[in-house]
N, C-alpha and C positions, 0 to 999 in steps of 0.2 A: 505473504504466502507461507502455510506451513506444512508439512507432508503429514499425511495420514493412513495410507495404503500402501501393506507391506506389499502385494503383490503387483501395483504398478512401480514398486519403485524398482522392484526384480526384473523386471520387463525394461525400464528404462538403462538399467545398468547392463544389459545383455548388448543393448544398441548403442554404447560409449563409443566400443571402437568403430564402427560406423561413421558416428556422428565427427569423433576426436578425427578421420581421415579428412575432412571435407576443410576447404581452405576457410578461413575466414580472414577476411580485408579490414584494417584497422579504419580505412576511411566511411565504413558503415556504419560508425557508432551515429545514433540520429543526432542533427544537430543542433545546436540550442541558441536561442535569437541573440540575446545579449544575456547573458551568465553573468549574474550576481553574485558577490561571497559574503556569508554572515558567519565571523570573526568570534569566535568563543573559544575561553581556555584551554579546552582538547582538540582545537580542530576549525576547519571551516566546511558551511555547510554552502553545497551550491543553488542557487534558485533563477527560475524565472519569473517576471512579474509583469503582467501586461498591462498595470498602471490604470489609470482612469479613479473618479471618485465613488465606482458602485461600490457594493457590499463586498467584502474583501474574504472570500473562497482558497484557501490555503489547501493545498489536494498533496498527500502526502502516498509515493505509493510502498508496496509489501515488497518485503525482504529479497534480494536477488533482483531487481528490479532498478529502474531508473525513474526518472521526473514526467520521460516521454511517454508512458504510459498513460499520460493524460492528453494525449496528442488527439485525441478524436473528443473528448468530453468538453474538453479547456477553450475551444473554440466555440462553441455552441453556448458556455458560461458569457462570454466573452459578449457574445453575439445579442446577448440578456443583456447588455450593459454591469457585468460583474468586474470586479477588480480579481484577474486569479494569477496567482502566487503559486507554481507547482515547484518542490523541493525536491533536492534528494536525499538516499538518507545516509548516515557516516560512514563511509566505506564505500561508499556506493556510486556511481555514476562519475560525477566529475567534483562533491566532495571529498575533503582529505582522509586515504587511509591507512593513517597510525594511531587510531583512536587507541585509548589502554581500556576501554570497553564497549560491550555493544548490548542493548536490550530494548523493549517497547518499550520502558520507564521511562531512556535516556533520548530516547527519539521523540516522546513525549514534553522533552524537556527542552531540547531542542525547537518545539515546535510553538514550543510558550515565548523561549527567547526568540524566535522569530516575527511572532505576533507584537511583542516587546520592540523591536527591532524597527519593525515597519508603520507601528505608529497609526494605528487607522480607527480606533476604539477598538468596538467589537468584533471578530472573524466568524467567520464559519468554516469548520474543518472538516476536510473529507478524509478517511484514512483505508485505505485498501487493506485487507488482510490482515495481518499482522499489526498494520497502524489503525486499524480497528481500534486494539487496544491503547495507541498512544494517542488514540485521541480522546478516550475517556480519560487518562490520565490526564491530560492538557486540562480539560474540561473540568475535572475536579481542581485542579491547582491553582486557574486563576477563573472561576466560575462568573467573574465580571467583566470577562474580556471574550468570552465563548460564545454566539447567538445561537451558536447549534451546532449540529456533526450527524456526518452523513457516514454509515458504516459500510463498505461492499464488501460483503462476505468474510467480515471479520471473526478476527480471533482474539475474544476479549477474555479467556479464563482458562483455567489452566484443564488442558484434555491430558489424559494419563495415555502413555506411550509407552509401548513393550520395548524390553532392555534385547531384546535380539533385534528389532526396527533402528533402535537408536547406536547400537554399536554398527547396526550397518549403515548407518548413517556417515558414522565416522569416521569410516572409510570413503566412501562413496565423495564426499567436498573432498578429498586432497586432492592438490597436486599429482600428476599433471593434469587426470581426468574427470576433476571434478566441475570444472566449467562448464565440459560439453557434456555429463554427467545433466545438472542444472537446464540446461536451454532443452535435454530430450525431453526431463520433465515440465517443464513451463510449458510444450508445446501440448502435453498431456491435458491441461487444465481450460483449452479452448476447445469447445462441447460441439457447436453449430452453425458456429456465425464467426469463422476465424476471421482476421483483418488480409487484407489480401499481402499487406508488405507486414507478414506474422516470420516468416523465410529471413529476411532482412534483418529484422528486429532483435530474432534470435542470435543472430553472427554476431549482429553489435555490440549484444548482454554478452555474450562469448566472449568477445575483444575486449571488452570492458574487463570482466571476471578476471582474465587472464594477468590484468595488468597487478602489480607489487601491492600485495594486503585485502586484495579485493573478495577475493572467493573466502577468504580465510572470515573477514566481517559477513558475509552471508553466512558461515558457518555459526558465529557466534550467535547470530542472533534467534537461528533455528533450535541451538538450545539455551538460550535467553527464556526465563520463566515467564508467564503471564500474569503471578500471581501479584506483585506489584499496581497492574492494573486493576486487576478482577477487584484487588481491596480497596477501590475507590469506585465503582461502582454504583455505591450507593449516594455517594455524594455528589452525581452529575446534577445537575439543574437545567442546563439547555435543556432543549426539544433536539428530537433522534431521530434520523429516516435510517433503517437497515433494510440494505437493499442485496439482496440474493437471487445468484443463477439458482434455478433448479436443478440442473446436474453436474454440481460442481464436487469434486469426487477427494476435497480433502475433507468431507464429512460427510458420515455416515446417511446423514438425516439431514440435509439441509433446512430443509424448509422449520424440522425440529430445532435448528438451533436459533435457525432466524426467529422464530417464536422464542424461544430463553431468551438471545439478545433484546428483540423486543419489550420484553415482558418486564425484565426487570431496568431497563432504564425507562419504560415506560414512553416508548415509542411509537414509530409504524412502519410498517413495514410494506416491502414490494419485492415481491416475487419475479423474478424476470427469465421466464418459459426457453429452454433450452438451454440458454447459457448457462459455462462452467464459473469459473471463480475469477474470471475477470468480464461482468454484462456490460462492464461502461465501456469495451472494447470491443467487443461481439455487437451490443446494441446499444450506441449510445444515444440514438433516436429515441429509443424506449425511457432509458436513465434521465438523459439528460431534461425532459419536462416537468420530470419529479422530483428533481433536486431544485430547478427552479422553482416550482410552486411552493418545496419546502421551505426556500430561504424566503421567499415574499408571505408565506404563512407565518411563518417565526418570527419575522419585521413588524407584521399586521398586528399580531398577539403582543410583542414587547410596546407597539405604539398603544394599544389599548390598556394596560397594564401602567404604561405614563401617562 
């Protein structure tokens, strides 16, 4: 997730103390089946993995967020006979956070050693927002281990942001009020079709947020560049589904961007009617057919192709 709207984020920030009053319970953070840890120099990163020998679906979600995020998608994968792997990402959920940095590049990086890690050949990557872009980065770096990558309203390149948004930015993530700051806005970006436990979810990112380095690696990664990714770009070779809410309000022009995105990895694209910038949460009835048919299309083409 990245912000794009200086006028909702003035709206968000008028409703802090609101939001900052309201209790949140630690025991809301949702809960994870059996938590994995993959062990790298900076850090450990946490995962679920629901095992089985299908096609191995690695679902990474956007910044300020957690793994649960795939909590409505990851079941319906599942239910395909997929092998899905949802992460979190450094800082984030119930990975370690004392990372010495944070960006799409390095979550990118992380997402190769975990493909590394797990051993299964090729993967298919889905990356939400912001890991939009770390999963073109993935994509370009080990382009023999990639079968494809699914983008939900990603942010693959670098959008020029005014220096009065971004210094309010940089207030708005601190301490104390920057958690409940975050959950106003995240609540902002479900358009139609909220989840009904959206109330919930929110408290638990809160509690989450709240805990030692956590808000602070959301921070980082919101000004973490794109441009990393955007330069690789051209060297993806998978096959690309970008898949976009139509009112999803961290751009301008959705459906224009999902065309760029499209365009230049040479992709396709799905537009999904209402939804804001999270449709595999809003509609994952809609989503989740078209990521199946994409990974069984991607399989269909690499077996003809051998």
């Amino acid at each position: 997730m990245m912000i794009s709207t200086t006028t909702k984020l003035l709206a968000a920030a008028a409703a802090v103390s609101i939001v900052a009053a309201l209790p949140v319970r630690a025991d809301q953070t949702p809960p994870a089946a059996t938590t994995q840890f993959l062990k790298l120099p900076d850090g450990q990163i946490a995962y679920d993995d629901s095992g089985g020998t299908g096609p191995l679906v690695i679902c990474v979600p956007g910044l300020g967020d957690v793994r649960q995020q795939y909590r409505f998608l990851a079941p319906r994968l599942v239910a395909a006979g997929f092998r899905v792997v949802t992460m979190d990402l450094p800082g984030h959920g119930e990975s370690s956070a004392d990372w010495p940095a944070y960006s799409a590049a390095i979550v990118g990086a992380d997402v190769v050693a975990l493909i590394r890690h797990l051993g299964a050949g090729k993967a298919f990557i889905i990356g939400n927002s912001m890991a939009g872009g770390s999963a073109v980065w993935a994509a370009a770096e080990i382009p023999d281990r990639v079968a494809g990558i699914v983008m939900i309203d990603p942010f693959t390149r670098v959008i020029p942001t005014s220096s009065f948004l971004l210094a309010f930015l940089k207030v708005a993530m601190m301490r104390p009020w920057g958690p409940s700051f975050w959950s106003m806005y995240y609540g902002s970006l479900y358009k139609s079709a909220p989840p009904a436990d959206l109330d919930a979810y929110r408290a638990a990112l809160v509690a989450n947020l709240k805990q030692p380095g956590r808000i602070e690696a959301t921070k980082a990664l919101i000004f973490a560049s794109q441009a990393p990714c955007e330069a690789r770009i051209p060297k993806v070779q998978a096959p690309v589904l970008v898949v976009m809410g139509t009112r999803d309000p961290d751009f301008d022009d959705p459906a224009a961007e999902a065309d760029w995105v499209a365009t230049h990895l040479h992709g396709k694209k799905l537009m999904v009617d209402g939804a804001g910038h999270y449709p595999h949460v809003e509609y994952p009835d809609n989503v989740a057919p078209a990521v199946i048919e994409f990974v069984k299309d991607a399989q269909d083409g690499e077996a003809r192709r051998n």
